[in-house]
N, C-alpha and C positions, 0 to 999 in steps of 0.2 A: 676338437674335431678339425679337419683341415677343410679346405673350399671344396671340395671334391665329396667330404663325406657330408657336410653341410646343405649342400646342393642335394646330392640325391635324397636324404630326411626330411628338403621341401617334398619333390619331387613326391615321393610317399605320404607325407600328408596331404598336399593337395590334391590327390589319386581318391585317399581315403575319405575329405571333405566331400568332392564331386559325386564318389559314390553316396553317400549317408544321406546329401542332399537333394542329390538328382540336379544339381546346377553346381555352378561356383559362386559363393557369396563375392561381390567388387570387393567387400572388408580384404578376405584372404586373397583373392587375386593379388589385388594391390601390394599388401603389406609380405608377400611371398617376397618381391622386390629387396628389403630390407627384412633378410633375416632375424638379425638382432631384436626386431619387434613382432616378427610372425611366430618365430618359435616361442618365444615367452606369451602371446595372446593364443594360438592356437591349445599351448597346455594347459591355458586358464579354460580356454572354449570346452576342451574335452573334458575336464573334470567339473564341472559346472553342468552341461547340457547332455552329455555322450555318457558320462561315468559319475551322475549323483551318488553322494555317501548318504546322506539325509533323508533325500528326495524322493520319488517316482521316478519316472522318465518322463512320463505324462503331465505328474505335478511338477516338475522345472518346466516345462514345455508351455504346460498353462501361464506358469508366474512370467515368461517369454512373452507368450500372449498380451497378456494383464501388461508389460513393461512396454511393448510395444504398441499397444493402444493408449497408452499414457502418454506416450513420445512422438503418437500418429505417424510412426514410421511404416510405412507401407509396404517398405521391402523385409522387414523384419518380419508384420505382420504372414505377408504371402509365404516366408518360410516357416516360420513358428507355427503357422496354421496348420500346415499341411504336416509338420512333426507331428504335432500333439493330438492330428490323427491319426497317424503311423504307431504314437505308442498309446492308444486306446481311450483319448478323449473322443466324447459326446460331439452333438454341434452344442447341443445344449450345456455341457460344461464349459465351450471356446468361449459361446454367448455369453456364459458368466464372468467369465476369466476378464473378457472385452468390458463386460461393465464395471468390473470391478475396477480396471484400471483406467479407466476414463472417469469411475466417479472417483478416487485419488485426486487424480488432473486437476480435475473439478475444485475439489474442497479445497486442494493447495493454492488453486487461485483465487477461493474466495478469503480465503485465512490470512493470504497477503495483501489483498485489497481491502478488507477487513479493517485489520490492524493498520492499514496505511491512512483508511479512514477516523481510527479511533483515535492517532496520532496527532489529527488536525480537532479534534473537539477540544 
């Protein structure tokens, strides 16, 4: 592709991100800037979130949830919420999704502090 067709390919995903999301994530803003790393993360984004082979829409959406309450990312959260109600999660599934990935968090820091304690006996 030359700079000319490159540029408008952003141009059109970014169009199509803003629609999907009803915002522009900072991620894709930013990384628009350097092609070389938008276009390769955004094909991951769409096939992962937008286009599951495995998945639901709902259940990537939820496992979103669950990754982003483990990570307490807030801006991740406020998107992925509001997906995983768009593609027919509960509040009561979000709920679970949220605990589920908080008690991960959880157990991974107890597992490490754990063994960090077993290592001193």
């Amino acid at each position: 592709m030359n700079e000319a067709e490159v540029e408008k390919e952003i141009e059109k995903r970014l169009k199509r991100i803003a629609k999907h999301y009803g915002q522009m994530p900072l991620v894709c803003s930013t990384l628009a800037e350097k092609p070389d790393l938008f276009v390769p993360y955004t094909d991951l984004s769409r096939r992962l979130l937008l286009e599951p082979e495995n998945l639901s829409k709902r259940e990537a959406e939820l496992a979103a949830v669950a990754a982003g309450a483990a990570l307490a990312s807030e801006h991740c959260l406020d998107l992925h919420i509001s997906q995983a109600l768009k593609s027919g999660a509960s509040r009561e599934d979000i709920l679970e999704a949220i605990m589920i990935g908080t008690f991960m968090a959880m157990t991974c820091g107890l597992s490490v502090g754990l063994r960090k304690l077993q290592e001193k006996d």
